[in-house]
Backbone bond lengths (Angstrom), bond angles and torsions (degrees), N, CA, C in turn:
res aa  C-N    CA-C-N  psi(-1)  N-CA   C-N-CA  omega(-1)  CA-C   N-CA-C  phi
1 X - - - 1.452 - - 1.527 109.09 -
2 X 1.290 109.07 143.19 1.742 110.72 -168.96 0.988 94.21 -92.57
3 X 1.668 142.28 146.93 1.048 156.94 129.05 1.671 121.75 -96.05
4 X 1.319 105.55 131.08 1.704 113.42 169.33 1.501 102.88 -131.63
5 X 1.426 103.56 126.23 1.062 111.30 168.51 1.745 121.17 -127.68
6 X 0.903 100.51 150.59 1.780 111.83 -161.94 1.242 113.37 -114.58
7 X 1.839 125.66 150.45 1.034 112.16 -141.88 1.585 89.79 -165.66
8 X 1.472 117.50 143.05 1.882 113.39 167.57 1.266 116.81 79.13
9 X 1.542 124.13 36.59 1.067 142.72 155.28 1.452 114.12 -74.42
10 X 0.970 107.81 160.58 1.605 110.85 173.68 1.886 119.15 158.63
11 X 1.409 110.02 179.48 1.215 108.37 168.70 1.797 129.68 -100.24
12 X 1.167 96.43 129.30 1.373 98.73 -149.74 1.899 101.94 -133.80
13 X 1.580 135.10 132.39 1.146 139.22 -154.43 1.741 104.00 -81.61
14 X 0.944 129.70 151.17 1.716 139.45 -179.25 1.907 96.55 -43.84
15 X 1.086 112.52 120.26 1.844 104.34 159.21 1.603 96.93 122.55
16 X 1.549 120.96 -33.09 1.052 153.58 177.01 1.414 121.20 -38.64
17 X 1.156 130.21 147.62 1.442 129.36 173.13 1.668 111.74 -135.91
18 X 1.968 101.53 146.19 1.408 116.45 -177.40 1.238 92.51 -124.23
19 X 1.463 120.30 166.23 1.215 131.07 145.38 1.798 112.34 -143.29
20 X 1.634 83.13 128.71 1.472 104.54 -172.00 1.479 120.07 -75.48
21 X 0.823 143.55 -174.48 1.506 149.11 -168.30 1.428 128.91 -155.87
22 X 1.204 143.03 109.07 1.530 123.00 176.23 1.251 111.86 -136.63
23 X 1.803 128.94 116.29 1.352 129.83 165.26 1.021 126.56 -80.48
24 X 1.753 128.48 146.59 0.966 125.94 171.71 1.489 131.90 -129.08
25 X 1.495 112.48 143.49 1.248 114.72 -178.28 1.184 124.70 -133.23
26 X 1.349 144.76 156.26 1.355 169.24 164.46 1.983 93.67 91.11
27 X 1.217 122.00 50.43 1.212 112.49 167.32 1.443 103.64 -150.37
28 X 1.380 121.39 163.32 1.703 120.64 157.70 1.386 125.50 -68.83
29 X 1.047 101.68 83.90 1.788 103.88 -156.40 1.401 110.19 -68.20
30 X 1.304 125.17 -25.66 1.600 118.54 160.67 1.582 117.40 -74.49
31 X 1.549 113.59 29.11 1.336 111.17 172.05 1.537 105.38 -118.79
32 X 1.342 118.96 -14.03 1.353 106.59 -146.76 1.813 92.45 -129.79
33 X 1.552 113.57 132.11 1.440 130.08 176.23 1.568 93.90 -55.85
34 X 2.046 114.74 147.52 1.220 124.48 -179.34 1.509 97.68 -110.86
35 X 1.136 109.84 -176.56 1.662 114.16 168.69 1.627 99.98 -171.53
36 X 1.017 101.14 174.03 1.513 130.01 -166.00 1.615 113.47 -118.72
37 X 0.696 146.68 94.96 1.581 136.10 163.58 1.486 127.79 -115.90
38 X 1.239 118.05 145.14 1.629 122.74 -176.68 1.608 118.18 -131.75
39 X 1.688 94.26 153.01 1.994 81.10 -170.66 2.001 84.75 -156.72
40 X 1.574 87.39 96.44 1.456 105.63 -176.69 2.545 94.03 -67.51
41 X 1.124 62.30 159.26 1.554 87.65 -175.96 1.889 102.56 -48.26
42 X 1.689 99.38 121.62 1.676 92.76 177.71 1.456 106.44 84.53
43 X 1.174 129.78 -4.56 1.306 107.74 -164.40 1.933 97.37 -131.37
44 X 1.446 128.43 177.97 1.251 146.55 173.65 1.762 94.45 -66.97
45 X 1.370 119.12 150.32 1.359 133.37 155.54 1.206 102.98 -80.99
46 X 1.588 111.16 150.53 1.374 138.46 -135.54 1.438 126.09 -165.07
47 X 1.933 114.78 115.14 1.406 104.94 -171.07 1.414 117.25 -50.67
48 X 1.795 135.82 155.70 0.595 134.40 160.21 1.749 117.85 -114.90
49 X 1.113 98.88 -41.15 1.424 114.07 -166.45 1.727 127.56 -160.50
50 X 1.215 122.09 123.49 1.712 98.04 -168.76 1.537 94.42 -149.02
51 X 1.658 113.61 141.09 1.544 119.70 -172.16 1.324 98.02 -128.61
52 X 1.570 129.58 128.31 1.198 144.76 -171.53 1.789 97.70 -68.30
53 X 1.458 106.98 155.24 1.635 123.12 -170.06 1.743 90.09 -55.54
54 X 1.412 117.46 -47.61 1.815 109.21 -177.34 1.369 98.64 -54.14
55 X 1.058 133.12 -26.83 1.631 123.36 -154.67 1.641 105.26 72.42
56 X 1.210 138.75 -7.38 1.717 125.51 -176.19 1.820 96.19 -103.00
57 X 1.431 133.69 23.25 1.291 117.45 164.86 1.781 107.83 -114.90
58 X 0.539 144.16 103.59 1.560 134.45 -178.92 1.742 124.17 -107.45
59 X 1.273 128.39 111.94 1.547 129.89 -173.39 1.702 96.91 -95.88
60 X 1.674 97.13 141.14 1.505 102.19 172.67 2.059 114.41 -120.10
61 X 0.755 100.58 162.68 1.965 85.61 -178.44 1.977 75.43 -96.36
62 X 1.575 101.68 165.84 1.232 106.25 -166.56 1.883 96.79 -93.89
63 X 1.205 113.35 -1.98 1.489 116.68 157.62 0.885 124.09 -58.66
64 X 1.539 135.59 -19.77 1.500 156.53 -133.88 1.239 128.92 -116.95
65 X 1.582 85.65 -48.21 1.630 107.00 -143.14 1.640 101.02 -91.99
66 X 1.524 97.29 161.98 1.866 89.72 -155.43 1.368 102.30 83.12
67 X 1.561 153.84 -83.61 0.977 126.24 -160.30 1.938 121.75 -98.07
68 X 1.057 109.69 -9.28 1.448 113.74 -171.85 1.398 117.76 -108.40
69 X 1.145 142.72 110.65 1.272 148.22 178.09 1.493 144.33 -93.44
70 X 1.344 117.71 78.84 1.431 107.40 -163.29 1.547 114.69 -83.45
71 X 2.032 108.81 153.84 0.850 126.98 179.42 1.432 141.71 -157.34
72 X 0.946 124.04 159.95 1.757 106.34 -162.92 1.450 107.77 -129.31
73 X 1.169 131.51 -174.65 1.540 147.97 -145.43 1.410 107.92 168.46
74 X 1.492 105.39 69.27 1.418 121.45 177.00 1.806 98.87 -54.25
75 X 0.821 137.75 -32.10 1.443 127.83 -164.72 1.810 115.10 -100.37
76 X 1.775 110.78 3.34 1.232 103.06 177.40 1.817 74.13 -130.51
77 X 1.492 141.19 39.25 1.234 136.68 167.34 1.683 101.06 35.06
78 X 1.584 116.01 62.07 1.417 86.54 169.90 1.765 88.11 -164.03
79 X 1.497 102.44 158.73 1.548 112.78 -164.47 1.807 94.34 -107.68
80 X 1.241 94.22 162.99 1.680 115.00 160.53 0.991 149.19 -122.71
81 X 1.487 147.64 139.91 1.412 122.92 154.71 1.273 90.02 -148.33
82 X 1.817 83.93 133.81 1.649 123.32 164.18 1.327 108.09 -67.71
83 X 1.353 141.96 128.92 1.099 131.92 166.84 1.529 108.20 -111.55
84 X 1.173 144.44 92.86 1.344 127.19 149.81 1.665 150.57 -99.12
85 X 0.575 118.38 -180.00 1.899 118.32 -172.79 1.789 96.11 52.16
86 X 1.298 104.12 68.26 1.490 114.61 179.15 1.584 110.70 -59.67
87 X 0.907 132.61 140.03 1.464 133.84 139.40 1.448 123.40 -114.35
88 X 1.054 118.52 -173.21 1.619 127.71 -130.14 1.893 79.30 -98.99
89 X 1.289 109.30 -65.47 1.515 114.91 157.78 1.292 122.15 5.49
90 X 1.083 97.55 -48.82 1.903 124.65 -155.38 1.453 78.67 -70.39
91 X 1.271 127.50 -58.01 1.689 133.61 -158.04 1.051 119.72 -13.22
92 X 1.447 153.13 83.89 1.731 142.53 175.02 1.616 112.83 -166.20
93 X 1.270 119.93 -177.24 1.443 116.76 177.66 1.723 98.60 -106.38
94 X 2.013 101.53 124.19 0.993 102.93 159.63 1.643 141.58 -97.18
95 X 0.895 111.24 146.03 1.514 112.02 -166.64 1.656 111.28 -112.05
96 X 1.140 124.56 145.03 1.436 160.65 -125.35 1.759 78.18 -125.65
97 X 1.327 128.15 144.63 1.042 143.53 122.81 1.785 132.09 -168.20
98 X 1.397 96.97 169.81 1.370 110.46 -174.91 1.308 127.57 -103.85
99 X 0.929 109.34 157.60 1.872 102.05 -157.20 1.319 104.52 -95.06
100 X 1.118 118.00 147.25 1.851 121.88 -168.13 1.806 119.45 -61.18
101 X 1.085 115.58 -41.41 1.125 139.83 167.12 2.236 124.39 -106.76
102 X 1.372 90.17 139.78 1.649 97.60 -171.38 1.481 107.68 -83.01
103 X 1.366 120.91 152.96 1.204 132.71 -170.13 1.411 130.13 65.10
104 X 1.228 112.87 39.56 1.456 120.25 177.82 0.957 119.61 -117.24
105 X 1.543 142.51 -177.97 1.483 130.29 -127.71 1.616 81.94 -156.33
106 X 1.236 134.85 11.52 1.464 156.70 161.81 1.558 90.96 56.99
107 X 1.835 107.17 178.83 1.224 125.93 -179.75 1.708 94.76 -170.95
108 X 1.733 87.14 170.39 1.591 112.50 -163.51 2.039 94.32 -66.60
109 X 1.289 109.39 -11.16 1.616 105.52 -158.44 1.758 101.18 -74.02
110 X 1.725 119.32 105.95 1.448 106.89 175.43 1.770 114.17 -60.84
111 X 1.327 120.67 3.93 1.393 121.73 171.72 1.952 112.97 -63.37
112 X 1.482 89.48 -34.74 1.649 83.63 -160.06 1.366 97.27 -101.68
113 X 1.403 136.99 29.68 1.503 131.36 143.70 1.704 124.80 -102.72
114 X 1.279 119.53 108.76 1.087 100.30 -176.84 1.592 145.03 -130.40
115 X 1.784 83.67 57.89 1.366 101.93 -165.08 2.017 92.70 -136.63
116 X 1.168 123.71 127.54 1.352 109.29 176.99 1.444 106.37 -134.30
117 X 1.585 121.27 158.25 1.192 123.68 166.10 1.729 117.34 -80.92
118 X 1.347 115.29 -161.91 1.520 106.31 -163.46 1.827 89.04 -108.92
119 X 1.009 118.14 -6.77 1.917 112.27 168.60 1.494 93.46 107.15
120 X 1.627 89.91 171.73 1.754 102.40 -176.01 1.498 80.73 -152.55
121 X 1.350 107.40 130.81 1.372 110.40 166.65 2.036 118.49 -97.38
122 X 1.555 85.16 129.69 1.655 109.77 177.92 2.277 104.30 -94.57
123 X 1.483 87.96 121.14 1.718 85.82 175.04 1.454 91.94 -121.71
124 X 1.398 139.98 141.48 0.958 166.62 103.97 1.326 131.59 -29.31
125 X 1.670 127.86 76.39 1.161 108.43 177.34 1.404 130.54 -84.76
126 X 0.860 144.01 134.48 1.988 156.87 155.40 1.297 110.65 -12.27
């Protein structure tokens, strides 16, 4: 059974930086592309971030990019994202997931991950 669990959420002031966390278990985690997704309050879930199973392909949403950095640690099974120069925007619970199929080089599509954690909520204050 896959487990993702998420981690380093919190409330944090505009300009600010988090870094998120997600472990994983019951899968080959150096096989399988990670991603990032967020779904602020009221609204659709939403790519954020996604790093191919090599770790050398990386997708950014263009909301993102420039400040957020994803990354992995095939040998402690667990993904990242740096978030910095936060804005308020940023505000929502992000979620951890795994891509449905091994050896892929991931994408923004939440169709082709299909393993997710339960979220970590990011607040942004003004």
């Amino acid at each position: 059974q896959v487990h993702l669990v998420e981690s380093g959420g919190g409330l944090v002031q505009a300009g600010g930086s988090l870094r998120l966390s997600c472990g994983a278990s019951g899968i080959t985690f150096s096989r399988y592309a990670m991603g990032w997704f967020r779904q602020a309050a009221g609204k659709e879930r939403e790519f954020a971030a996604t790093i191919s199973w090599s770790g050398d392909i990386t997708y950014y949403a263009d909301s993102v990019k420039g400040r957020f950095t994803i990354s992995r640690d095939n040998a402690k099974n667990t993904v990242y994202l740096q978030m910095n120069s936060l804005k308020p925007e940023d505000t929502a619970v992000y979620y951890c997931a795994a891509a449905a199929r091994a050896f892929t080089s991931g994408s923004h599509a939440a169709a082709n991950f299909g393993f997710w954690g339960q979220g970590t909520q990011v607040t942004v204050s003004s």
